[in-house]
C-alpha positions in Angstrom: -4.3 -32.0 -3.7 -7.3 -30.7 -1.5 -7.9 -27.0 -1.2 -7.3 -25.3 2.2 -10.6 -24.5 2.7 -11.3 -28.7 2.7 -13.7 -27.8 -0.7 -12.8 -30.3 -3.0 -14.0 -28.6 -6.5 -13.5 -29.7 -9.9 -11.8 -27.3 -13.1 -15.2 -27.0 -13.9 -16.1 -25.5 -10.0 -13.2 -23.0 -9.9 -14.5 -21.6 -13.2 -17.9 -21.2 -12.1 -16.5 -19.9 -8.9 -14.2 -17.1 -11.0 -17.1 -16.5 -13.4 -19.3 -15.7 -10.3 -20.7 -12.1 -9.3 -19.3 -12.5 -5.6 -15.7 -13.5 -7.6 -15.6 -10.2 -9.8 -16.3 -8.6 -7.1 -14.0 -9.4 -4.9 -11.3 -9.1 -7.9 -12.3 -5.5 -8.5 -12.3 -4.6 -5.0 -9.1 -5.9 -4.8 -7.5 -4.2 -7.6 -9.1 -0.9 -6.8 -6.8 -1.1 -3.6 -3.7 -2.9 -4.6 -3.0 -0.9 -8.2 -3.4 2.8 -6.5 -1.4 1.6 -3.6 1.1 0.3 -5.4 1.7 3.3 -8.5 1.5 5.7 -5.1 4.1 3.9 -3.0 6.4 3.3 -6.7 6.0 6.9 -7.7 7.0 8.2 -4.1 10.1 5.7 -3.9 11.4 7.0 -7.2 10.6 10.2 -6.8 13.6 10.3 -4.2 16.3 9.5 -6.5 14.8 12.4 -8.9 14.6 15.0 -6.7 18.4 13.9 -5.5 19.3 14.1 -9.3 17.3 17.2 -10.2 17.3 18.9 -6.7 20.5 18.1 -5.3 20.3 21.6 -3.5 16.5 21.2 -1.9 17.7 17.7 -1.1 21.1 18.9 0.6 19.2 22.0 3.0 19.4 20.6 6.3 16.1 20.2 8.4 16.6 19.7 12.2 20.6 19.2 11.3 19.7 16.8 8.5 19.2 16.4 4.9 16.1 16.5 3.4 17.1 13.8 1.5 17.7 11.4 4.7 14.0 12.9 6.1 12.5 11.6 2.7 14.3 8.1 2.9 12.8 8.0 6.9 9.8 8.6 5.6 9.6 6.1 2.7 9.9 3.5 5.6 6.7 5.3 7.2 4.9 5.1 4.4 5.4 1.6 4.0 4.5 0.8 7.0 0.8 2.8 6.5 0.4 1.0 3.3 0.7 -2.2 5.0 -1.3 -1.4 8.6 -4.3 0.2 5.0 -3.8 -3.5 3.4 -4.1 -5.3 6.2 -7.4 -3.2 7.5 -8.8 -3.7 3.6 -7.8 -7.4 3.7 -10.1 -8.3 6.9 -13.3 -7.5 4.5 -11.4 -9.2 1.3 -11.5 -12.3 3.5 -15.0 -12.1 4.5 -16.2 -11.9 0.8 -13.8 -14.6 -0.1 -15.4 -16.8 3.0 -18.7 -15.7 1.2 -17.6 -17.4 -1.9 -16.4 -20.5 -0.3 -19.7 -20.9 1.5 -22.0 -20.3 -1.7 -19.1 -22.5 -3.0 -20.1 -24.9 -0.7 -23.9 -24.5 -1.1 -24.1 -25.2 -4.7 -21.8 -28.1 -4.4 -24.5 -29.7 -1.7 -27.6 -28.9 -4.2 -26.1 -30.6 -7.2 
């Protein structure tokens, strides 16, 4: 089955593609995102049912006539919806070093 990008490569193309520089690259700058992201947006979710366990009084105090606890669930939604509006800003420049890839990709495949 053809690749999306209509680049036709062989086992031995993707693994000079994912041995590349520009590939590492783009792996790291990947992970540096997604791995911080993520352990920040776990940690914060669990941290709710901790502090409801541990802190059932702080959780209980009402703040503009409701629990804390309800605030911090409101505001797990919020964060997940900044994490995704960060990933999807960081994403545009994954793309364009992934289109980079393609296009060396595609230059190397032409000088063969």
């Amino acid at each position: 089955m053809p690749a999306r990008s209509g680049l036709q490569t062989s086992a031995a193309g993707w693994k000079r593609i994912a041995q590349s520089s520009q590939f590492q690259h783009l792996m790291r700058t990947k992970k540096a995102f997604i791995l911080p992201a993520f352990l920040f947006f776990a940690a914060y979710c669990l941290l709710m049912p901790l502090l409801t366990a541990y802190a059932p009084r702080a959780m209980g105090a009402k703040m503009a006539g409701v629990s804390v606890a309800y605030w911090y669930g409101l505001s797990v939604i919020l964060l997940a919806w900044v994490v995704v509006w960060l990933y999807v800003k960081a994403a545009a420049g994954f793309d364009l070093q992934a289109r980079d890839i393609v296009a060396e990709a595609r230059r190397a495949k032409k000088s063969e």
